[in-house]
N, C-alpha and C positions, 0 to 999 in steps of 0.2 A: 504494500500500500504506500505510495508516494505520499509525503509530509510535504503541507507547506506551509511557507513563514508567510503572517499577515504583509498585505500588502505586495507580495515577489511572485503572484502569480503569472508563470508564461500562459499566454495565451498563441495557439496556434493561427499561420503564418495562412490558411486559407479561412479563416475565422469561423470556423467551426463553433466554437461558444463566443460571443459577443465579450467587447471587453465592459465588465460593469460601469465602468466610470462612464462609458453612452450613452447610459441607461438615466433615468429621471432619481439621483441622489436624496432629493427632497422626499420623492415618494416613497422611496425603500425608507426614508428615517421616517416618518410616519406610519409607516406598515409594523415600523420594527418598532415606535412607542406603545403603539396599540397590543402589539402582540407583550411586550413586559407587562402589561396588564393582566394577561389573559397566563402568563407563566411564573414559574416560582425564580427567583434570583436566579438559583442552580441551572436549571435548566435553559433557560434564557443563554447563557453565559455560554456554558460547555456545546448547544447547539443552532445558537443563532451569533454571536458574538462575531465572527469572520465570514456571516455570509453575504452575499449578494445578489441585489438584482440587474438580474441580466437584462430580461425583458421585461414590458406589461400592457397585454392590449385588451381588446374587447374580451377574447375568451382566455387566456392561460396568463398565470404571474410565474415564471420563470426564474425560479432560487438557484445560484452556483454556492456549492459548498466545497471545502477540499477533501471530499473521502468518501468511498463508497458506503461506508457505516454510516456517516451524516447521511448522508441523504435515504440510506433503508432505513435509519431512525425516524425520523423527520416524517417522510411520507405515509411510516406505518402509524406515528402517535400523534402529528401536529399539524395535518392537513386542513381539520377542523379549524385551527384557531387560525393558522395562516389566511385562509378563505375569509376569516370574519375580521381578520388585521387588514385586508387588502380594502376589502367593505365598507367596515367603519372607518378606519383609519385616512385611507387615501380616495374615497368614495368611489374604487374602481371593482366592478364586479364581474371575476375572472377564476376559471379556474386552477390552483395553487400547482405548480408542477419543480420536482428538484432537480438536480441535474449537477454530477463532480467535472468541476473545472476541467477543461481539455475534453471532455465526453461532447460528441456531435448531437446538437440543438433538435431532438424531432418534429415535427408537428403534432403529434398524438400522443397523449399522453402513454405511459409504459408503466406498467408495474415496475416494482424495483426488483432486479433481477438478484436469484442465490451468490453468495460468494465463495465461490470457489477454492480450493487452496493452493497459494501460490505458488510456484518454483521460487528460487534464491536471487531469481531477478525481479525488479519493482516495476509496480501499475501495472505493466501487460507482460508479466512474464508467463511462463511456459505452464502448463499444471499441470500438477505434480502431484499425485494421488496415487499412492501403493495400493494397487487389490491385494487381498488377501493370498492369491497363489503365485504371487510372486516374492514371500517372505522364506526364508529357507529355515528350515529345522531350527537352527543352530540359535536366529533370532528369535524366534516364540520362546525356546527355552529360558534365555535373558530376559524377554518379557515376562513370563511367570515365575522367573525367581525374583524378579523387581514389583510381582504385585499385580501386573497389569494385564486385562485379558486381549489377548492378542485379534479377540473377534470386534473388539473396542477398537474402531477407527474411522475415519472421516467416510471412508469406502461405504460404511455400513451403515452408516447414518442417517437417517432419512429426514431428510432439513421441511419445514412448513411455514406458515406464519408465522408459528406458536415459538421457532426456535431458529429463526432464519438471522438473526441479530447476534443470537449466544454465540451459534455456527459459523460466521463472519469474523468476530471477534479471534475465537478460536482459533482458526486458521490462519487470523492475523499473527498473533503470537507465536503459531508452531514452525511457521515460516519468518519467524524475528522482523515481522510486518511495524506489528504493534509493542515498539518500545516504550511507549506513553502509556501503554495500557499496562501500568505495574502498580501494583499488583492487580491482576484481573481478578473480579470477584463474584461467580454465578452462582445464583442462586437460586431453586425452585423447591417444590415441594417433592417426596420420592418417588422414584420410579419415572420421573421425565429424561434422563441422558444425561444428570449432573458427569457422573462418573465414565461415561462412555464419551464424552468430550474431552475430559482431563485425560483419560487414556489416549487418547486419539494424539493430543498435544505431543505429551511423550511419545507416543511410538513415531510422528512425524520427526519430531528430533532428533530421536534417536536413528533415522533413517538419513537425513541430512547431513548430523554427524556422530558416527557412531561411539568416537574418544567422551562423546558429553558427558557431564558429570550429571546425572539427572536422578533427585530425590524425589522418590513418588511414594507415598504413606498415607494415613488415617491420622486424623488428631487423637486418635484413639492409642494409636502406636508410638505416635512422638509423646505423648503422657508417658506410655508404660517406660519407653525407652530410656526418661527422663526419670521417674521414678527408680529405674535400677542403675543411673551411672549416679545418682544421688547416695546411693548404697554401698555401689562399689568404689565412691571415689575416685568414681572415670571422669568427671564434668568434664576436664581440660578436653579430654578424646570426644566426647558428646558432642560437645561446641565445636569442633576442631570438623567432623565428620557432616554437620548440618553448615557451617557457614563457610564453608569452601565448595558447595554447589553451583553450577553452572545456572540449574535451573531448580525451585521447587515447585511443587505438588501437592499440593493437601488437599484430602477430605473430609466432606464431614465437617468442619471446622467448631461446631457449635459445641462438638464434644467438652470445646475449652471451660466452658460455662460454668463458673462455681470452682474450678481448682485454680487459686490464688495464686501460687508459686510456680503451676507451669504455666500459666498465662504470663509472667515475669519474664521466666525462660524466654518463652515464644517472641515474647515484644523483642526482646534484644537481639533474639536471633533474626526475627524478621527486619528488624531498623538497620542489623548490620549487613543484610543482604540485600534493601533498598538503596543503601550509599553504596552500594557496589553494581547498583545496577543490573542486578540477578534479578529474572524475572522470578514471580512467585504468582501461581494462580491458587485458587483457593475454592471449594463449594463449599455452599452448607444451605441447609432445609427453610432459611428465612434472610431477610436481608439484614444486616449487621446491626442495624442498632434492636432488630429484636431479642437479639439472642439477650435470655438473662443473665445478669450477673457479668460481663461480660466488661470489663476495664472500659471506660472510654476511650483512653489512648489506643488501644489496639483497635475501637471500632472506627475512632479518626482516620487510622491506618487504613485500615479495608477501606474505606470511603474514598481513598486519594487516588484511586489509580480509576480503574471502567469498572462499572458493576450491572454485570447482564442478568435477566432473568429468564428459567426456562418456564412456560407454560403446560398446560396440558393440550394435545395436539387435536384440529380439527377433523368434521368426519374423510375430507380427501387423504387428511396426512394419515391418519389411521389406516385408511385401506391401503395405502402406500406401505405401511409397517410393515404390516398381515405377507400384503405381497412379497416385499422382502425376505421375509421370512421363509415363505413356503417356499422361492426361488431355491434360498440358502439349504432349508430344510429337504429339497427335493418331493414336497408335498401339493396334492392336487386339492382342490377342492372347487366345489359351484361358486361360482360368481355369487350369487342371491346369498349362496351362506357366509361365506369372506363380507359382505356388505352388513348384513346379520350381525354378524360377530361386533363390525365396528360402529356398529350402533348402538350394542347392548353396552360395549366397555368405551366410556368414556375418560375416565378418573386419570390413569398413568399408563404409561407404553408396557412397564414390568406386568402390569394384572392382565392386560391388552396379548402380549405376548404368552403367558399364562394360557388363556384362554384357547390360544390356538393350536398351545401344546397338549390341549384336554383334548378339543376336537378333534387334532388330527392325527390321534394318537388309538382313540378310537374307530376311525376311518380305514388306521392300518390295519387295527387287530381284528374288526370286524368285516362280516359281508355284507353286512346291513348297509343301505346308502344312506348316506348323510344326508339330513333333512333338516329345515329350520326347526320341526318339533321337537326334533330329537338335540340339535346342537339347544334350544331350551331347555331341556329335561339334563343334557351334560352341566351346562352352564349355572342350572339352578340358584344354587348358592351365590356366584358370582351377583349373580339378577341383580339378587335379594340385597345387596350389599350398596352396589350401584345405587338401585332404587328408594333406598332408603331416605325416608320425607324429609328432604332437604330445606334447611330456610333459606330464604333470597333475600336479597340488600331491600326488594318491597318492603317485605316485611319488616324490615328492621328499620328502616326509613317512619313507615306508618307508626307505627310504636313509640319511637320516639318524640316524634311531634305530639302524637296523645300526650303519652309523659309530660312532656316540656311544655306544652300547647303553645305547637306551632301553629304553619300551616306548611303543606307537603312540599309546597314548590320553594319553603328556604331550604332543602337539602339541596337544592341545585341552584340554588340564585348566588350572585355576585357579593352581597349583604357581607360584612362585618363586624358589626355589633356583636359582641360577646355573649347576650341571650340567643344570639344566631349561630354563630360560629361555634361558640363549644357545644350545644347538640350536636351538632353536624361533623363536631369530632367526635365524640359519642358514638354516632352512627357508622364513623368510618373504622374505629376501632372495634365494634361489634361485627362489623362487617367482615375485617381480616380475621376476626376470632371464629366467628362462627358459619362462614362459608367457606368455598374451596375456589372461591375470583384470586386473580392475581391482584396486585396492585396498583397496576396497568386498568384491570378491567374495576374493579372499585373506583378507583378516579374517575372512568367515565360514567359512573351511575352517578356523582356528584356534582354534576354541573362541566362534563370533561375536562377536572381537576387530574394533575397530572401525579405521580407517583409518587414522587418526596413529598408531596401534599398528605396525602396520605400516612406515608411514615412521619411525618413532623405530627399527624393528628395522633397515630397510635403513641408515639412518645410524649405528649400533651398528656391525656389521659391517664397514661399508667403511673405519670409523674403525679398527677391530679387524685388520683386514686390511693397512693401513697401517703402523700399529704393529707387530705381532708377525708374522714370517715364519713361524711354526707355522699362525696362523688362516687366514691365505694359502694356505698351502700345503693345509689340509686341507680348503678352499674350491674352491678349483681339483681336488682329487684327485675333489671330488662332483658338479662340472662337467660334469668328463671322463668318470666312470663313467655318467651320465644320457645324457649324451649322444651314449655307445655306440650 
């Protein structure tokens, strides 16, 4: 991924992307006041801060940004408010379109396309994508004594909406694309690809260069590790073995939650692998500042570098999975039932794939043919699990307004008054509690508030919660009433 410094953008020599500065300056700063309105500091900063307008006529406003991430960012989460910046702000009503510096100007607008991973050359170099039958013996070995499952790679990966940003990131890093992105820090709930991307990283590295020094573990592991060179008196060799890494790996990271002393360890080891410029990616099942107990400095840490999310995958990516799989697995099944399947398993890829090893497992042993009643009758328990009477942000929305007596439509309004705004953090922190939305998609039940919106509300309340036994209390009372 080519970097560029503000301001040194080349622009191609048949003007393929227009140079911003021809463009109407006055409008993009009015486009861009209206839009800080509409976004949080952070966000603003990290993904409007160096962009520009190219163009802006009757139908498209034309954003140059420098990187293919911006602009699948951008397109997947801020199209909405760009449309209503261009609108309000510069009274031009057009539709919002992105586009990375040096990329040729279309007329139609384009989905943002997957990214790829790169070869060792930048912006348009070669890809570089190991299949799995072109690893030799010798390397899966090294990969399963390092931890990492060899069937874990980019190859295997089936990229969606839901994971087309983490998947980008990733491959920025495993091709040292993304030096900015340190530490990288993904994060989703289980059974999304946390661990099958971190895998991917490494084995791409390790493919690149096979001398790498590359730490791949558990927070789980670097605890116990840390707990026995405590014992044996090893620290110097402990420290000696984690901070002369080329690259680290952690999973899990949440593990750290509550042990004092190796949270110490970690900060130091991690701060002295940051001023060395060693990458370090990182998951874990929530985004940093939820994890409990959890130092601030280390979750300042995690926050410094990129922090992606995986979601749960829609119904194309899912029948995509299935597909994969059966390829992989060398398994047949009906079209109607593979669709079947990924309609029943919505939750995580792991229950998703689960599911296909019931069916298809039964398909082999029996003569019976596989029928939707029957892959019901397998699946049973699964259903039941799925289908389980879910609450929705509705409900939690409606609830709280009763509580509080609002009315519905301040869960979405622009309002700030403090009888306004703290229900409405209330509601967003009931909402990551007791649904399965990302934080992505909770943001836009609330006025398409974007994501740090939301973690600044869930840390508002639990801080509120701690302090005042009244907030607690009438927290808990909305809990228990939902939960009826």
């Amino acid at each position: 991924m080519t970097t560029h410094t503000g301001g040194e953008n080349n622009y191609d020599s048949d003007n393929s992307n227009k140079n911003p500065a021809s463009g109407d300056s006055q409008t993009w700063e009015k486009v861009k006041a209206k839009l800080s309105e509409y976004l949080s500091a952070d966000a603003f900063t990290r993904w409007f801060k160096n962009a520009e307008l190219i163009e802006a006529d009757g139908e498209e406003g034309v954003i140059g940004v420098q990187s293919d991430m911006q602009q699948i960012w951008i397109e997947t989460n801020y199209l909405d408010e760009l449309r209503a910046a261009f609108a309000e702000g510069a009274g031009i009503h057009c539709t919002p379109r992105v586009t990375v510096f040096g990329q040729e100007v279309v007329t139609q607008p384009q989905k943002p396309s997957k990214i790829a991973a790169r070869g060792p050359g930048k912006g348009t170099g070669q890809v570089k994508v190991v299949a799995p039958d072109e690893k030799n013996p010798a390397f899966e070995r090294r990969l399963k004594k390092m931890g990492i499952n060899p069937e874990f790679d980019f190859a295997s990966f089936v990229v969606g909406d839901n994971s087309q940003f983490a998947h980008a990131a990733c491959s920025a890093v495993a091709h040292r694309e993304g030096r900015s992105f340190n530490p990288l820090f993904i994060h989703g709930r289980a059974g999304l690809g946390k661990t099958h991307l971190m895998s991917a990283i490494a084995q791409q590295l390790l493919i690149n260069d096979p001398k790498a020094k590359i730490v791949f573990l558990t927070a789980e592991q670097f605890a116990n590790e840390f707990i026995e060179a405590v014992r044996k008196g090893n620290l110097d060799a402990f420290r000696k073995s984690y901070r002369s890494a080329d690259v680290m790996l952690i999973d899990d990271i949440q593990f750290l939650a509550g042990k004092e002393r190796t949270q110490d360890e970690f900060f130091h080891t991690f701060s002295t692998l940051l001023n060395t410029q060693t990458q370090v990616v990182l998951t874990c099942d929530c985004p940093a500042p939820e994890i409990q107990t959890l130092e601030p400095r280390l979750i300042s840490r995690f926050e410094s570098g990129l922090t992606v999310e995986l979601q749960p995958p829609g119904f194309e990516t899912r029948v995509a999975i299935l597909r994969r799989k059966m390829e992989q697995w060398n398994v047949e099944l009906e079209n109607g039932v593979v669709c079947h399947i990924a309609n029943l398993i919505k939750s995580n890829v792991r229950r998703l794939e689960g599911a296909l090893t019931r069916v298809a497992s039964y398909s082999f042993l029996s003569s019976e043919e596989m029928t939707i009643s029957k892959t019901d009758d397998l699946l049973g328990d699964l259903i039941r699990d799925e289908n389980t009477q879910q609450i929705t942000v509705d409900q939690i929305q409606k609830m709280v307004v009763d509580y509080y007596d609002l009315n519905l439509s301040d869960m979405s309004s622009r309002r700030r008054p403090s009888s306004i705004a703290f229900p409405r953090q209330v509601a967003m922190f009931l909402s990551r509690k007791l649904t399965k939305l990302s934080l992505v998609e909770i943001g836009e039940c609330f006025g398409r508030r974007d994501h740090g919106t939301v973690i600044h509300a869930c840390k508002k309340v639990n801080h509120e919660m701690e302090l005042n036994p009244d907030v607690k209390g009438a927290v808990e009372k909305l809990i228990a009433a939902l939960q009826r």
